[in-house]
Structures are given as C-alpha cells and as structure tokens.
N, C-alpha and C positions, 0 to 999 in steps of 0.2 A: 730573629731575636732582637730585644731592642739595645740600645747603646746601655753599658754601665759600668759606673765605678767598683773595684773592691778593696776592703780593710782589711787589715787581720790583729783581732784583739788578743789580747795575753791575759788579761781580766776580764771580771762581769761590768766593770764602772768602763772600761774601753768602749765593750762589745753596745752597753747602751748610750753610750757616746755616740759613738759612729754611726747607730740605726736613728737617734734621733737627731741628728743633723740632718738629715736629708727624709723629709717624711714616704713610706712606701716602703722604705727600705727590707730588706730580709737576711734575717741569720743562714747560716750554712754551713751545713756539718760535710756530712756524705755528698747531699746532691744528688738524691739517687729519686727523689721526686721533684724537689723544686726545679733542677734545670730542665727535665723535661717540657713540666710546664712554660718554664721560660722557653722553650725552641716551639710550641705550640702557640704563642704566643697568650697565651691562659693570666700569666701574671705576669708584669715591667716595674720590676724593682729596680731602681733609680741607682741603689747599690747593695752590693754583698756584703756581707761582715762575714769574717770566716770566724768562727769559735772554736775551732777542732783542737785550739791550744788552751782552752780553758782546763781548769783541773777537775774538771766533773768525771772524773775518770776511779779506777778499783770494783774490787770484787771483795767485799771482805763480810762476813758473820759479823754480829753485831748482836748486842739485846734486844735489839728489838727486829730482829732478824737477819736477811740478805741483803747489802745494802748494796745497789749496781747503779754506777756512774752513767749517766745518761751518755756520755761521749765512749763509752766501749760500744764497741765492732759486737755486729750481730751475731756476728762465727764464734768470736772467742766467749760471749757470754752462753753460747750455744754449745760451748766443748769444754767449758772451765769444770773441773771436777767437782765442785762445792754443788753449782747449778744442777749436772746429773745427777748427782745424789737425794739433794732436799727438795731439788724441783723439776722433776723430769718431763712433768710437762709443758715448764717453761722453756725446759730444751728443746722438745722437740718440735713445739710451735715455730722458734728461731728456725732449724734446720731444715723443717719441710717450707721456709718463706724463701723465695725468689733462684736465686742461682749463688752459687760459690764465691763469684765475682761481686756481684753485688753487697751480698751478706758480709764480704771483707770488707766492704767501703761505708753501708749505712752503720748508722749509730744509734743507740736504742732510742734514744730521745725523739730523732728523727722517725722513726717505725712508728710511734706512737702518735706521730703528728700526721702520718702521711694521710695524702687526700684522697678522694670518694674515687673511686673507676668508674662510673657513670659514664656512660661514651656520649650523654651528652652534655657533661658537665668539661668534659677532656676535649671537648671539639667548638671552637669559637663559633662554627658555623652559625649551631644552634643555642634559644635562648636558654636560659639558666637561672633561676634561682639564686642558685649559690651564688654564682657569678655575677649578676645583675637582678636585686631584687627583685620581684612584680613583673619581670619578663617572661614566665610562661616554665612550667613543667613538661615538657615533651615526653618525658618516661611515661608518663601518667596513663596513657596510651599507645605508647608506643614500645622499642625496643625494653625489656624489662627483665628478661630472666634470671639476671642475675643479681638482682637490687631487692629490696628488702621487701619484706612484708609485714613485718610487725615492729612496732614505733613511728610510720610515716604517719602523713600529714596531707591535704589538699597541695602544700608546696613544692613538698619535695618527699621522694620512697628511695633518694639513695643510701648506700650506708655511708655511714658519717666517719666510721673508720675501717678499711673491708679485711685489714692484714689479721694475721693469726696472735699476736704476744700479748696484746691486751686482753685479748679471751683467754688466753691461761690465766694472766696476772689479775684478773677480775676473779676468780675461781678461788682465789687465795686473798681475796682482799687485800692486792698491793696495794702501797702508798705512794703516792708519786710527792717530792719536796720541790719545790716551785721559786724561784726570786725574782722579785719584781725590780723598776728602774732602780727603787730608792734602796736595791740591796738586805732590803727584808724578804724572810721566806716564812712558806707556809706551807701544810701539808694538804694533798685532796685525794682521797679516795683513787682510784683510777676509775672505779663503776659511779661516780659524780663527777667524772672531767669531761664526759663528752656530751652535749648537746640533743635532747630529741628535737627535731626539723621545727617541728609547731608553725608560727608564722615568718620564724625568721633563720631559714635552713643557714644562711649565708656565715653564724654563728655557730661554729661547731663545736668548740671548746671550753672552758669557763678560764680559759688562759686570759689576764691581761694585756692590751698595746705595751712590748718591748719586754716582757716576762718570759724567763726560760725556767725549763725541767729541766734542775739539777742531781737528780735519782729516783733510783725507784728502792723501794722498801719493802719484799717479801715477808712476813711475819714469817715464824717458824709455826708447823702446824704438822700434826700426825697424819692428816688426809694428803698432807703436800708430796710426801713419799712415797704414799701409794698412788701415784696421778700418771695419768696420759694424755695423748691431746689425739683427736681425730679429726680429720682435715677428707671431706669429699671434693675435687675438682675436675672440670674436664678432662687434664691430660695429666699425667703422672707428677710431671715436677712444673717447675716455674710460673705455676698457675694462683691464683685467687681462690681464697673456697669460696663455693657454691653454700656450701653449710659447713659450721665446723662446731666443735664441740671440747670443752674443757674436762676431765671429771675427776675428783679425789676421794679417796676414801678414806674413812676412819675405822679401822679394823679394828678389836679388841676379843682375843681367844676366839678365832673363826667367827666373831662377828659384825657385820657392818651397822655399826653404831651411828652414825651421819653418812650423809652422800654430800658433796659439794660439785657443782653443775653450773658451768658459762657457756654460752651460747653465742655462736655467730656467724654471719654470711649471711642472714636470713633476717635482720634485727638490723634496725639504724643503727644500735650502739650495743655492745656486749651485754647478756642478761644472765646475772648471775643467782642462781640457787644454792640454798643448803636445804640440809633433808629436813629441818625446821619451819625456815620460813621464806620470804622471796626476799633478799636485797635490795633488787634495784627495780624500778620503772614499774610500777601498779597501773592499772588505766593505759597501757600502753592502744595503738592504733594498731589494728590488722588490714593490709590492702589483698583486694583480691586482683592479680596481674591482670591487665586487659581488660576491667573492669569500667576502672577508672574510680571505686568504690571505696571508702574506708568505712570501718566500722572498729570499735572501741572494742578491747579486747585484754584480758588479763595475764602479764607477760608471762 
C-alpha cells in the first residue's frame, strides 16, 4: 500500500478543501471497498479525507418521500422500521449484501459507489480498461461468468455497479441529491447515475471531480409496499449476485394494475421496468460469454 496522508472534515467546504489540495486524493466513509483497493494496490491516493462526520445523516418521511442520508450504515437503513414498511425491498437488498460486519461499517453513499468485481479489473496483474484506458479487455475472452451481458461494449462487459441496493432503488425511481465543490446541489435519477462502458468504461458515474451523494430520495409509491428483492448467488450469504431482480406491485381489489421490475448481475448498470414502458437504457449491447461477440439488443 502506498505512503498517505489523512483529514478529517466536519463540513462539505473541508472535505473539498482537503481532496483538492492534493490532486488523486479520495473521500472515505466505511472503507469497505476503497482500502481494499488500496492494499491491492488498484488506486494511491496521495490522501484520505474522512467524511463520516459530515451531516449527511437521518432517516426521515418527507413529501417527497424517504429521504436517507447517504452516511447511514447499511444495517440500520436495512432494520429502520420506516424502510420495512414502505420499502421492503430496499431492505432486503441491504440485508442479503455482504456480512454483519461490514454492512455495520459501509455507508449507503459508499454501496452505491462501490467498484466492478471483475477479477480483472481487482488484479494489477492484468490490463484493464477501467484501470488504464486502451490497455486491453481480458474478460472479453476470458474468465467471464459472472460479468454482464447486456449493456457492454468491445471495452469493457464488467458490471459498472455489481451490489444489490441500487436495483431496488432503481425499481422505485430513487433520487439520489449530489453537491459539487462550489456547494451547489442537484438531483439525478439513480437509473441516469451510472455509465454504460461504450468507449470510455474507465467513466462509470455521471458524478463530478470532488462531488458527493448527499441522499437518496425514495418517492412514496403503492408498488413500493408490495416489493421484494430476489438475489441468486453461488453460496448462500456473502456473495455477489449472479442475477438479481427488484419487483413491486401495484394491487388494486385483487388486481395487479402495474408491475415495476429492476434488473441486475447480468446488466452493466440496473435495468429498470414498469408494466408501461422501459425507463432506462434502449439499444442496450447483448454479449454472448466466450464469444468475444456483442450484438445490440433491447434492454
């Protein structure tokens, strides 16, 4: 791991303070992907900023729906009675991700960020895309089974976010609120925050240099209460899905009047449906594993 400094802000004008003095630098909540990385030696940020005292924090109902602080803990937004109630599938997404331990330490903001499993993207050996542009896709051909098939690209077929809570929160059309250096914020979709590969995988977010999620914004919705999340993986617990799956309903007198459907494991970025029309990603990329082949395809 390489040499580095760390800060600890108490504000957002700190925390972009600190990262911009030293360029490379990286925020740090949980820590529960970035220092891996850092012991892999994957990314050498120059310095820490630790954020975990910003006030990006609560759990509170709103008009415009749930509004959950991006610095709450996976667990508590995963056992808060509000959340099993109006969004059980955002619960269960939390609770069936990683182990106990961990889930007490990440922070949503952090879940939403975290990076691709691609074992070759997690291993300096080999080239990377993401890592270093123009240096070669080795998935492309190679180890693959668990990497995407619809949304890639000739660059890159990892998935761009592999965890479970944005394929709920795409399901319900969360909001995620964003602020940039200069302290202004803005709202983005969560199914428009993440990147398909195309020519420049190395791009995964539509986040700006030095820009944090400061919430997420659940609308209130009659499909949200009737929802569950389905998660297939190879081993029981502490795994990645292989595919996963969002779904709500909207009941009215024993009828299901809309379906609402996010998709993931199997999709660079979550693909979300209602029983109307498609949300997100039209013209998506289908790769066939081992092929080495894409073909265009409608998400």
């Amino acid at each position: 791991m390489n040499d580095f400094s760390y800060a600890q802000a108490t504000t957002a004008k700190d925390a972009v303070n600190f990262l911009t003095e030293k360029p490379q630098s990286a925020y740090i909540a949980g820590g529960t992907t970035l220092l891996d990385m850092m012991k892999a030696n994957l990314t050498e940020p120059p310095r820490l900023v630790d954020i975990t005292r910003l006030p990006f924090t609560g759990i509170e109902q709103t008009k415009d729906g749930l509004r959950i602080g991006a610095m709450e803990r996976m667990n508590a937004v995963g056992e808060h009675p509000l959340v099993k109630e109006l969004f059980p599938a955002v619960s269960e997404s939390l609770l069936l991700a990683a182990s106990p331990q961990l889930r007490n330490m990440a922070s949503i903001g952090g879940n939403i960020l975290q990076r691709t499993r691609c074992g070759y993207f997690r291993d300096a050996a080999f080239p990377c895309n993401k890592r270093v542009p123009g240096s070669g896709c080795p998935a492309l051909t190679g180890d693959n089974h668990n990497l995407a098939i619809l949304g890639v690209s000739e660059s890159c077929i990892a998935n761009a976010y592999p965890g479970d809570l944005s394929v709920a929160l795409a399901a319900f059309d969360a909001v995620l609120t964003l602020e940039n250096t200069k302290g202004k914020q803005r709202q983005v979709l969560v199914t428009n925050f993440y990147l398909l590969p195309g020519n420049t995988p190395q791009k995964e977010t539509v986040l700006e240099p030095g820009e944090l999620i400061v919430a997420v914004t659940i609308p209130m919705a009659a499909h949200a209460k009737r929802s569950t999340y389905l998660k297939v993986r190879e081993r029981a617990s502490y795994a990645y899905a292989l595919a996963s799956a969002a779904v709500g309903l909207d009941v009215q007198s024993g009828t299901i009047r809309a379906a609402h459907v996010a998709l993931g494991g199997r999709n660079t970025l979550a693909l979300a449906r209602s029983g109307k029309s498609a949300d997100r990603c039209p013209g998506y990329r289908s790769y066939i594993p081992g092929s080495g082949r894409g073909s265009s395809a409608r998400g």
